[in-house]
C-alpha positions as CSV (number, residue, x, y, z in Angstrom):
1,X,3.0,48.8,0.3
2,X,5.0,52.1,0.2
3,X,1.9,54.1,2.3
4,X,1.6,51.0,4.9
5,X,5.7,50.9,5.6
6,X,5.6,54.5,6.3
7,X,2.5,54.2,8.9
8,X,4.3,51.8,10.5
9,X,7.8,53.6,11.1
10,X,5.9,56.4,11.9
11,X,3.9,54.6,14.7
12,X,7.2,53.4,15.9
13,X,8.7,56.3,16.1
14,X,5.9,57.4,18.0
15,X,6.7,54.9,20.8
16,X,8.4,56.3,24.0
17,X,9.7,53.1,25.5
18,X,12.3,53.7,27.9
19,X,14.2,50.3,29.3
20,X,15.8,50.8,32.7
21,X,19.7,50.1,32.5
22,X,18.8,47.1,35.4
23,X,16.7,45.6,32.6
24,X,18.9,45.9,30.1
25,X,21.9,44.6,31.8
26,X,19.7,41.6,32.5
27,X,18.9,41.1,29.1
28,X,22.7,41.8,28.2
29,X,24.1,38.7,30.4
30,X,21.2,36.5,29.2
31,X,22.3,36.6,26.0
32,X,26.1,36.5,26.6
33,X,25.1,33.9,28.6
34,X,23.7,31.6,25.9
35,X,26.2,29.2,24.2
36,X,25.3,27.5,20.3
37,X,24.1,24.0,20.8
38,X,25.3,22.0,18.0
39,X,23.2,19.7,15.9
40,X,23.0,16.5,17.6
41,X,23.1,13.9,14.6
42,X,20.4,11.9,14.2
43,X,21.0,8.0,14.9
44,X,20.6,6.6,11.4
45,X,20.3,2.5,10.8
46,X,22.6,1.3,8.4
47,X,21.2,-0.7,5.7
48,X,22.4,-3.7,6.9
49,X,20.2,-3.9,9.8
50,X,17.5,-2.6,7.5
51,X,18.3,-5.8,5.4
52,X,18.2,-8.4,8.5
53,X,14.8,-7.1,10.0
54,X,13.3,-7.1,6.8
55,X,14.7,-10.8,5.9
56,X,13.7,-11.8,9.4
57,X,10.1,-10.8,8.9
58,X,9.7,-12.0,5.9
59,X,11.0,-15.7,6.9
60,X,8.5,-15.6,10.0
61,X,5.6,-14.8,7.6
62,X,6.7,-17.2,5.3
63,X,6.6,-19.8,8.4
64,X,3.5,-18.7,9.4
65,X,2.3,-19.6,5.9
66,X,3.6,-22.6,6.1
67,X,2.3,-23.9,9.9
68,X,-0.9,-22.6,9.1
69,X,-1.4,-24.2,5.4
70,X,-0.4,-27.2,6.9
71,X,-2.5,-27.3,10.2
72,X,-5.3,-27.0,7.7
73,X,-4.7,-30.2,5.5
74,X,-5.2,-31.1,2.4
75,X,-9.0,-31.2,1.0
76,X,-9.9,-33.6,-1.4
77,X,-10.8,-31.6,-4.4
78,X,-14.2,-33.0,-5.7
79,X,-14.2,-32.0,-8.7
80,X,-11.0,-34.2,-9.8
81,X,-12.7,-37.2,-7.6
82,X,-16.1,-36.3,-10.2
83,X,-13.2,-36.4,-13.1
84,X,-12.2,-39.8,-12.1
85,X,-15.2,-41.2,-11.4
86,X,-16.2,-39.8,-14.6
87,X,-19.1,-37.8,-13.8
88,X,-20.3,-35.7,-15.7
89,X,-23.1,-33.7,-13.8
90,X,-22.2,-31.7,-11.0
91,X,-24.1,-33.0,-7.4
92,X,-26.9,-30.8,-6.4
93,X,-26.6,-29.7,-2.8
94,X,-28.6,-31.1,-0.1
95,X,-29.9,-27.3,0.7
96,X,-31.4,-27.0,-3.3
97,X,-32.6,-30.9,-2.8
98,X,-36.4,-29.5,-1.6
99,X,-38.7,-28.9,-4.9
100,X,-40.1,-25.6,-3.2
101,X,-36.7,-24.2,-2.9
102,X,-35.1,-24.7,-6.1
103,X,-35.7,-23.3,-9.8
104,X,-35.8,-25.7,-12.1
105,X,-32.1,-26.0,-13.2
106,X,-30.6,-28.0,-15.7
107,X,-27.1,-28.0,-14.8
108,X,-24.4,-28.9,-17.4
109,X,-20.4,-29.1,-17.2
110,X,-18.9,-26.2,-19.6
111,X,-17.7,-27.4,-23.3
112,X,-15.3,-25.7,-24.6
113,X,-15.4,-24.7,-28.2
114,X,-11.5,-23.2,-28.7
115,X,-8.5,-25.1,-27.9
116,X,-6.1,-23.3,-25.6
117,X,-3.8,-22.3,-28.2
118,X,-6.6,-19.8,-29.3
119,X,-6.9,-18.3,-26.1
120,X,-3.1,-18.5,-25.7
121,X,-2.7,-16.2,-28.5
122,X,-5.8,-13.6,-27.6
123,X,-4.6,-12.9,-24.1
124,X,-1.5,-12.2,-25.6
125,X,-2.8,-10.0,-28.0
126,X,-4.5,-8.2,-25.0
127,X,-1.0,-7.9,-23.1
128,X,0.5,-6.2,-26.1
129,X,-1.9,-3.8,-26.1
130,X,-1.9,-3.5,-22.3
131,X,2.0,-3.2,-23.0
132,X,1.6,-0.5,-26.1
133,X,-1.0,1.5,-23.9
134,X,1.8,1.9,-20.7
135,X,4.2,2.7,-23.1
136,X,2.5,5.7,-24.7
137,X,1.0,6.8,-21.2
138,X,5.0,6.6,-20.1
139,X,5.8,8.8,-23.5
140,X,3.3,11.2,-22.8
141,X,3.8,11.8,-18.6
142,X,7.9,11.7,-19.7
């Protein structure tokens, strides 16, 4: 870096530039001309108003929801009217009804073989290993 920083203050010394003093008094009074301009501060929201237009929008999506779940209406669910009719076998739909169309499908409702308590306790087996996985990816970033 040594041999480049002495090119370089040799090729400026090597420069003859000559300002006129009518130049230079120009450049003078432009800069004595200049005043600092201060910082303007930035117009910052207080969190209050943050708060209220965030509360705001969430109540109008939460109306939306709501005018739009209820413009729907409730469908009948068929397979609690099936429950209470006590059927067993699903319905096959009118579009599977043609013999060319359909496999042949023997369609039964699900039995299941382990009481909920079973399952209770395996899923939450599998959340405390989810939970002891986090906690030694946390130990290890940390």
């Amino acid at each position: 870096m040594d041999k480049f920083e002495k090119r370089l203050k040799h090729d400026a010394d090597a420069v003859r530039a000559e300002v006129s003093p009518e130049l230079r008094s120009r450049i003078d009074a432009s800069l004595h001309a200049v005043e600092r301009v201060g910082a303007t501060p930035a117009r910052r929201t207080s969190p209050a108003t943050l708060w209220w237009a965030s509360s705001l929008t969430g109540l109008a999506a939460v109306l939306v929801m709501l005018v739009v779940a209820n413009l729907a209406g409730p469908d009948a669910d068929p397979v609690q009217e099936d429950i209470a009719a006590g059927v067993t076998e699903p319905p096959v739909p009118i579009e599977f009804s043609q013999p060319l169309l359909a496999p042949n499908l023997h369609i039964r409702s699900a039995d299941f073989t382990s009481p909920l308590e079973e399952e209770l306790l395996k899923l939450q087996a599998d959340i405390e290993k989810a939970r002891e996985n986090v906690r030694k990816d946390i130990d290890f970033t940390f």
